[in-house]
N, C-alpha and C positions, 0 to 999 in steps of 0.2 A: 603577711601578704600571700603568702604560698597556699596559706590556710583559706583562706579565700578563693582564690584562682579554682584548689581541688574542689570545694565546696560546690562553685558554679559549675565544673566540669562534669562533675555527679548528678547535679540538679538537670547538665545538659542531657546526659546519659538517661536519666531517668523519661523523659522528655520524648526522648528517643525510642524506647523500650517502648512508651504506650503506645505511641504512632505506630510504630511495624507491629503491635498484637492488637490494633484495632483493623477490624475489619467489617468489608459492606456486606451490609447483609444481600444487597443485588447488584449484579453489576448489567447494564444494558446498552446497548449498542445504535445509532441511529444514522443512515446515512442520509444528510444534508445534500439533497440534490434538486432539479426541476422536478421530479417527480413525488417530493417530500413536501417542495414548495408550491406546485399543484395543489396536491390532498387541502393541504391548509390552509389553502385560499379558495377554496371550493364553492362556500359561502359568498365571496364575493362577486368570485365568476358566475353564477348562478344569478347573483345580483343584477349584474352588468347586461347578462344574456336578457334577461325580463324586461329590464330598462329598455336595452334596445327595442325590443320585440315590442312593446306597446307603446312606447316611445315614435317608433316611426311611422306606423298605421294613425297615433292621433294628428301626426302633423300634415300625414297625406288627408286626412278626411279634413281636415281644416282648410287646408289648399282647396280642394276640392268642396265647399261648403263654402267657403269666403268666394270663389268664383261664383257660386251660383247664388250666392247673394248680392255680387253686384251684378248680377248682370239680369237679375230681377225675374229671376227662375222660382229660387227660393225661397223664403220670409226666414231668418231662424237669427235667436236671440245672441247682439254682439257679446253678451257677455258670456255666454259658454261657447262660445271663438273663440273668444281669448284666455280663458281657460282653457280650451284645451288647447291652444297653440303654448299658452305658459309649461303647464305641466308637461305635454311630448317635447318642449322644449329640454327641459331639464329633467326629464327622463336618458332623452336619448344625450345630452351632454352627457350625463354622471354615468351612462353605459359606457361609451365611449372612452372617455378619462379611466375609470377605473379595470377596465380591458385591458386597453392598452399599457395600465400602469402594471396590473397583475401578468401581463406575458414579458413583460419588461424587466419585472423582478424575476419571476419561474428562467426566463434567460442568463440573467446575472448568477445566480444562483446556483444557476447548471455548470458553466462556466469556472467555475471555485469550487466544484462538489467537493465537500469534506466528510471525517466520520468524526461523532461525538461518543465519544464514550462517558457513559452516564455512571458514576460508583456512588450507591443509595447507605448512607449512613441512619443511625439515629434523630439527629439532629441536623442534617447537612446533607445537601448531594455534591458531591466532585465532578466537574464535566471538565473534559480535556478534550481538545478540538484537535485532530489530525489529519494530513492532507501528503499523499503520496508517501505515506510513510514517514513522515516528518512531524512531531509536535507545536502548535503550533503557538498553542496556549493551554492553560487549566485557569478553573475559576472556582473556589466553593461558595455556596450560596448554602446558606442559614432558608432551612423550610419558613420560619417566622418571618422573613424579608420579601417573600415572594408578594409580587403586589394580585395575582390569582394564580390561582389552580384549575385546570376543569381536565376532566376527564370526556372524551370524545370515543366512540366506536373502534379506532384504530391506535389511538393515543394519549396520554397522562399532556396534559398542556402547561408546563412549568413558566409562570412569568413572572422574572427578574424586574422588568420595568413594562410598562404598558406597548412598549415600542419592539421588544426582544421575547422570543419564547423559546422554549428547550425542549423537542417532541419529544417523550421518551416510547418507543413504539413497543405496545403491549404485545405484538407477534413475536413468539417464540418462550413466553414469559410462561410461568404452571399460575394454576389457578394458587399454592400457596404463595408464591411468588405476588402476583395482584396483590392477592389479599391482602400482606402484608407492607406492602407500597402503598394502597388505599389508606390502610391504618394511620400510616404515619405522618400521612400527606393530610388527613381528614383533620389530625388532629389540630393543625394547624390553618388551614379552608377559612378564608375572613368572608 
């Protein structure tokens, strides 16, 4: 029995030894704040701004076009009316909605700022979420599990699931440094 016991202990020891002589080849830093959560919702807001923006001009010309057609100023065909009161409809809806949802989240966000620390292995990245000093979590995720990858201007875009992403922010990184992030992250890229 004892013989066993040592066995595992050794096998534990062993175990142990690799974990502390493995090391990341990068380790990177990201603060999770409103203005992290801006940058990456940029796209959307953009979105939302356009929607409105044409969104409410077609609804005023409609108004203003539906009045002068009854009132038999105008001749102009009911069906691009309503077209465009359809489409400035649901322009300026989904402006609206996704605005408000996007300052909504950048709020929340700010509110909770945390810092992730990203540690880039072979096979794996390590993120560990910390907040005032305090850890809060860690998570490894397997490169092969990411449901995408993109690389952006400012940032590596790591997604765990379609709903969650991991910025890793390329500012402060050396070009061997990329390169070798690109590498390993490419090799995996679905």
């Amino acid at each position: 029995m004892s013989d066993i016991i040592e066995e595992n202990n050794s096998e534990i020891e062993q175990i142990e030894e690799q974990k502390s002589e493995e090391r990341p080849f990068l380790v990177a830093h990201c603060m999770i704040d409103g203005n992290t959560q801006r940058e990456l919702m940029k796209p959307l807001l953009i979105y939302s701004r356009i929607g409105l923006a044409v969104g409410i001009p077609l609804l005023l010309a409609y108004i203003v076009l539906y009045v002068l057609c009854e009132e038999d100023v105008l001749s102009f065909p009911t069906g691009v009316l309503y077209l465009m009161l359809f489409v400035g409809a649901i322009l300026l809806g989904t402006g609206i909605v996704f605005l408000l949802s996007a300052k909504k989240n950048i709020k929340n966000v700010d509110n909770i700022s945390q810092m992730n620390e990203y540690s880039f292995f072979d096979d794996y990245v390590s993120v560990e979420s910390i907040r005032r000093g305090e850890r809060l979590g860690a998570t490894k995720a397997y490169y092969v599990d990411f449901v995408k990858i993109k690389e952006s201007k400012k940032y590596f875009l790591l997604y765990p699931t379609a709903e969650t992403v991991f910025p890793v922010p390329k500012e402060g990184l050396s070009e061997e440094e990329l390169g070798h992030l690109r590498n390993a992250l490419r090799l995996i890229r679905k």
